[in-house]
C-alpha positions in Angstrom: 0.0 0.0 0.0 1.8 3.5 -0.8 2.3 5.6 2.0 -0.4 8.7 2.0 2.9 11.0 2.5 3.7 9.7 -1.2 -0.4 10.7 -2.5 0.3 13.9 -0.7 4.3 14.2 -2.8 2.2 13.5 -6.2 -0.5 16.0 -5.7 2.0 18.9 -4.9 3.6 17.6 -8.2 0.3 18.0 -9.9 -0.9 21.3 -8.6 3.3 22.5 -7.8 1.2 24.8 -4.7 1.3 23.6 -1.9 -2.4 25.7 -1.1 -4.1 24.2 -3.7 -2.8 20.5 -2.8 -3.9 20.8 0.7 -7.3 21.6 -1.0 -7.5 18.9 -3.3 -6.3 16.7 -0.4 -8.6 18.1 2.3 -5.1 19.0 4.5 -4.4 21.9 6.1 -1.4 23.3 4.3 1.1 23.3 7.0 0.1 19.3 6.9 1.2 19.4 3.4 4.7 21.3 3.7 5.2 18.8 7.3 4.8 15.4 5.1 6.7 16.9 2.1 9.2 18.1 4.8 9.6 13.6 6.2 9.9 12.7 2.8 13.0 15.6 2.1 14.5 14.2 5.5 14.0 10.5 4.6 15.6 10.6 1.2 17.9 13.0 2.5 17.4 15.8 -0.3 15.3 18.3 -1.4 12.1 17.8 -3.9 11.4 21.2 -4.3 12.5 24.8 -5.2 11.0 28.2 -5.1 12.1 30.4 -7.7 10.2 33.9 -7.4 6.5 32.4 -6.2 6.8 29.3 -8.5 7.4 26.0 -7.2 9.8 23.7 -9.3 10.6 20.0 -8.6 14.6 19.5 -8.4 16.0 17.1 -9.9 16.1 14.6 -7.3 12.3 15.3 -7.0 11.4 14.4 -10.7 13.1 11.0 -10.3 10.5 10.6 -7.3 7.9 11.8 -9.1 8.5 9.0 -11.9 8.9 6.3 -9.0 6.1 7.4 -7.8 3.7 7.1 -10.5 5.3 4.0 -11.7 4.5 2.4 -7.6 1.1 4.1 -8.0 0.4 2.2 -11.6 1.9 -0.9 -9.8 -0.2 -0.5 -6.6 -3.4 -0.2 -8.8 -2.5 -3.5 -11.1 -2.1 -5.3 -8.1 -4.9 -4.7 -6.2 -6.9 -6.3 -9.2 -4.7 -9.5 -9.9 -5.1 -10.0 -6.2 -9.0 -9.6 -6.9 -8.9 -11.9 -9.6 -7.1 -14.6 -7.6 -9.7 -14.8 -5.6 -12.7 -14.8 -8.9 -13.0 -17.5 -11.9 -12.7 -14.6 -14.4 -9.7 -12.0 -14.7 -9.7 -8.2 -15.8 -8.0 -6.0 -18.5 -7.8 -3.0 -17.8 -6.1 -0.9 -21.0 -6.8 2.6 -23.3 -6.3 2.9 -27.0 -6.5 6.1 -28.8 -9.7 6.7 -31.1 -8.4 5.4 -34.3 -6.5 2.2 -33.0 -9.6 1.5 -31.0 -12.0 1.5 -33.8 -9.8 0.7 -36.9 -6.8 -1.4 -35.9 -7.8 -3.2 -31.9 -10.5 -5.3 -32.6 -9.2 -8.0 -34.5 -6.3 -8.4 -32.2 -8.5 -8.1 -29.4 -9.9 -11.5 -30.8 -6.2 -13.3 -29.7 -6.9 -12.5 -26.3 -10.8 -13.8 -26.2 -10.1 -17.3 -27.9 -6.8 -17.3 -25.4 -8.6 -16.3 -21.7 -12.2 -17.1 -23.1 -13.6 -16.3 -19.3 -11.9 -12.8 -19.4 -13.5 -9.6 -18.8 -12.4 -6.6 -20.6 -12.5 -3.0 -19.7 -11.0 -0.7 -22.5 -10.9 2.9 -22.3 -10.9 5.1 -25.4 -9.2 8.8 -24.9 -6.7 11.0 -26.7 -3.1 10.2 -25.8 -2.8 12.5 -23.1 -6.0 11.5 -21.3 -4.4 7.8 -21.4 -1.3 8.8 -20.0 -2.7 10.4 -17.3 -4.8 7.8 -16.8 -2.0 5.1 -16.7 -0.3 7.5 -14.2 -3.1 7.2 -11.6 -3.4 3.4 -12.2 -7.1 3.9 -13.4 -5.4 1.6 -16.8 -2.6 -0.8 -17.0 -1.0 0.3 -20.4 -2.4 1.9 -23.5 -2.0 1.7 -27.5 -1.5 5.3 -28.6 -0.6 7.1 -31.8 0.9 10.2 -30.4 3.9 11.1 -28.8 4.6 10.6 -25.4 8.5 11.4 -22.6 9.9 8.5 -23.1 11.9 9.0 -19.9 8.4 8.2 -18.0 7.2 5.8 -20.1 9.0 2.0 -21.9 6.9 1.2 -24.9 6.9 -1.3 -27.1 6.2 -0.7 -30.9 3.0 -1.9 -32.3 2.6 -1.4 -35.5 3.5 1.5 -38.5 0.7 2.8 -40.3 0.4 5.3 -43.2 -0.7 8.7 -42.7 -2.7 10.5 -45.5 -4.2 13.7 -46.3 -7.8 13.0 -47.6 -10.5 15.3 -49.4 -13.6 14.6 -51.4 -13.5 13.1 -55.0 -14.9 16.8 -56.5 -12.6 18.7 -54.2 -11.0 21.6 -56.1 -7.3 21.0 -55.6 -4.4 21.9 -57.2 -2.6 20.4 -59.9 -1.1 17.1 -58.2 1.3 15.9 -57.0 1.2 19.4 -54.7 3.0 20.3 -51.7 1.7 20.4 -48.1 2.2 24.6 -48.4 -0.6 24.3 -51.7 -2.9 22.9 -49.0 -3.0 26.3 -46.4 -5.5 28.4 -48.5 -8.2 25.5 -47.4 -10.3 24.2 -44.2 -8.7 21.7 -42.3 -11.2 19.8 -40.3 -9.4 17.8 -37.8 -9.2 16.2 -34.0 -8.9 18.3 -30.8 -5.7 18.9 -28.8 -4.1 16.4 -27.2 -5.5 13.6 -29.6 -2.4 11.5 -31.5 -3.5 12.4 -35.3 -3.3 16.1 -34.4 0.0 16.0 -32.5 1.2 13.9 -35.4 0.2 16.6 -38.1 1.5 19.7 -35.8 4.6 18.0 -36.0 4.8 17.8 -39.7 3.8 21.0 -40.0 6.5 21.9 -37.7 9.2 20.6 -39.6 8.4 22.8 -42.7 7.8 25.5 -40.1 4.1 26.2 -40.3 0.8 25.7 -37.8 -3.1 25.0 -37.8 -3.1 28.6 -37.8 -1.8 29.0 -41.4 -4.9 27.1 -42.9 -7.7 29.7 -43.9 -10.0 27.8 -41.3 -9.7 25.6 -38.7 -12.4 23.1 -37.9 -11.9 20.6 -34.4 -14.0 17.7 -34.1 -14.3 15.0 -31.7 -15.5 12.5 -33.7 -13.5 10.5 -36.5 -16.4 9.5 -38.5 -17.5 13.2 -38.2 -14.6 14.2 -40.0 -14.6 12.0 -42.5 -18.1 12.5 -43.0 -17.2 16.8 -43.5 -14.9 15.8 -45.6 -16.7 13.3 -47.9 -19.0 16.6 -48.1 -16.6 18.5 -49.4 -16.3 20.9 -46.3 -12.4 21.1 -46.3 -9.4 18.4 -45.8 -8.2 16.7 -43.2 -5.1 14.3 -42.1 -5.7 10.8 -40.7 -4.6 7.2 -40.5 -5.2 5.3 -44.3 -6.4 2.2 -41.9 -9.2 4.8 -40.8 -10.2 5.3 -44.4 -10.1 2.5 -45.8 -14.1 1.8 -46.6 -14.3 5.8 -47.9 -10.8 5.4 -50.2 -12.4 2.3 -51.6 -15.7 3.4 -52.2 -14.8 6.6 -53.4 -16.7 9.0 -50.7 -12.5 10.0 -49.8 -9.4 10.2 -52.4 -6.2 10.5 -50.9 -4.1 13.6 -52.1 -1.0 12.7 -53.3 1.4 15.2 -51.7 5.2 15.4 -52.5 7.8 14.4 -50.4 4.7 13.1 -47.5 5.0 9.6 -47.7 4.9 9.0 -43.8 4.7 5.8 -41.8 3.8 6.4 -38.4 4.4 4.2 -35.2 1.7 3.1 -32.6 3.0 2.1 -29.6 2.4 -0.2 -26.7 3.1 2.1 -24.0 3.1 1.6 -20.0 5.1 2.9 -16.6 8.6 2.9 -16.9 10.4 -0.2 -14.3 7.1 -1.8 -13.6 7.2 -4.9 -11.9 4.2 -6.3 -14.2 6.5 -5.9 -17.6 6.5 -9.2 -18.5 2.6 -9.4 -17.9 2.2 -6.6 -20.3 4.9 -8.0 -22.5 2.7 -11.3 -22.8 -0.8 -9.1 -23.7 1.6 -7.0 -26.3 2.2 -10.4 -27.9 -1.7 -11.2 -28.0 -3.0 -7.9 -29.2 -0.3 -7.9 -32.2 
């Protein structure tokens, strides 16, 4: 069981005030500063800094903080294999981004049904930051996401390398083709919200050639994949997405990709979970099922 001084070290990390902590943990705030105070004593070092009225973790306090979480995540797991011990049907717990959940998961999720027919699945679906955090608290095991991720937090293994396309309507009015990504800007782009794995994908592209969302004559966020595509099919703008995702409009001619030059991009989903977990070889195992 963690210690609650360790609950009270991961809310200050959250909130980095030690006020609004003691609110979110019903403490008084001198409680707060006395448990963060044990814990500086204990490991003999300081977790914090103030610099002007900010609060910064040091450096010794960020490799806490990723301890921490990763004990937290572990604490979480184990309550439930302990549960299932005990019950004639185990749990999976586990998030996938939008598109991997509803174009590439469910026929791997098959492997793991015919393998632990009397298993019970509960799979969250959530942008890639949503996941993370989400992993952090222990609330999911590991997740399948599309976008990117601090790899000093998180081990991963790769899951697969898709294609990503920009798509439009058959009668859209483009230029001549092949065009470039630049040839694009004067159009509405119609795509995910922040924080989702497409977007961070195509912000990063459009970083390299040192442009933004902000450059396309109109910007249109949407939730919903089949929305999108649905926009698009309507000839409401262009958007960027997973070829997997598309594959019923592309084939039935509701989408055609545009050919762009020099965009010819594969890009990896990974299997990600808390860096030095205990349960790696568990999740290693379920990695080898759902691919």
């Amino acid at each position: 069981m963690q210690d609650f001084r360790m609950e009270t070290f991961l809310t200050v990390c959250e909130e980095l005030n030690y006020t609004r902590a003691a609110q979110k943990l019903g403490l008084t705030q001198p409680a707060v500063s006395q448990q963060i105070h044990f814990l500086e004593q204990f490991y003999n070092t300081r977790l914090f800094t103030v610099q002007g009225r900010k609060l910064y973790l040091t450096e010794a306090g960020k490799l806490l903080h990723a301890s921490a979480q990763t004990m937290k995540n572990d604490e979480a797991h184990l309550r439930r294999r302990l549960f299932d011990v005990q019950q004639p049907k185990r749990e999976y717990h586990f998030g996938a981004t939008l598109t991997v959940a509803e174009y590439i998961l469910p026929g791997k999720i098959k492997n793991i049904l015919k393998e632990d027919p009397d298993c019970r699945m509960k799979i969250t679906v959530q942008n890639t930051r949503e996941l993370l955090r989400q992993i952090d608290t222990g609330e999911i095991d590991f997740a399948v996401v599309e976008g990117s991720f601090p790899k000093e937090e998180y081990d991963f293994l790769p899951y697969s390398r898709e294609p990503y396309i920009a798509v439009c309507s058959p009668g859209f009015p483009l230029p001549q083709c092949p065009c470039v990504l630049e040839d694009l800007l004067s159009y509405t782009l119609i795509t995910r919200e922040k924080g989702s794995g497409t977007r961070d994908i195509l912000e990063s592209i459009l970083a390299q050639q040192n442009l933004k969302l902000a450059d396309f004559s109109r910007v249109v966020e949407y939730g919903s994949i089949g929305a999108i595509k649905r926009l698009t099919a309507a000839g409401c703008g262009i958007t960027f997405l997973y070829k997997k995702a598309a594959e019923h409009e592309l084939r039935s001619r509701k989408l055609k990709e545009i050919k762009l030059q020099e965009f010819h991009l594969l890009h990896g989903l990974n299997f990600v979970f808390r860096k030095d977990t205990i349960f790696r070889e568990e999740y290693a195992e379920l990695y080898s099922l759902l691919k």
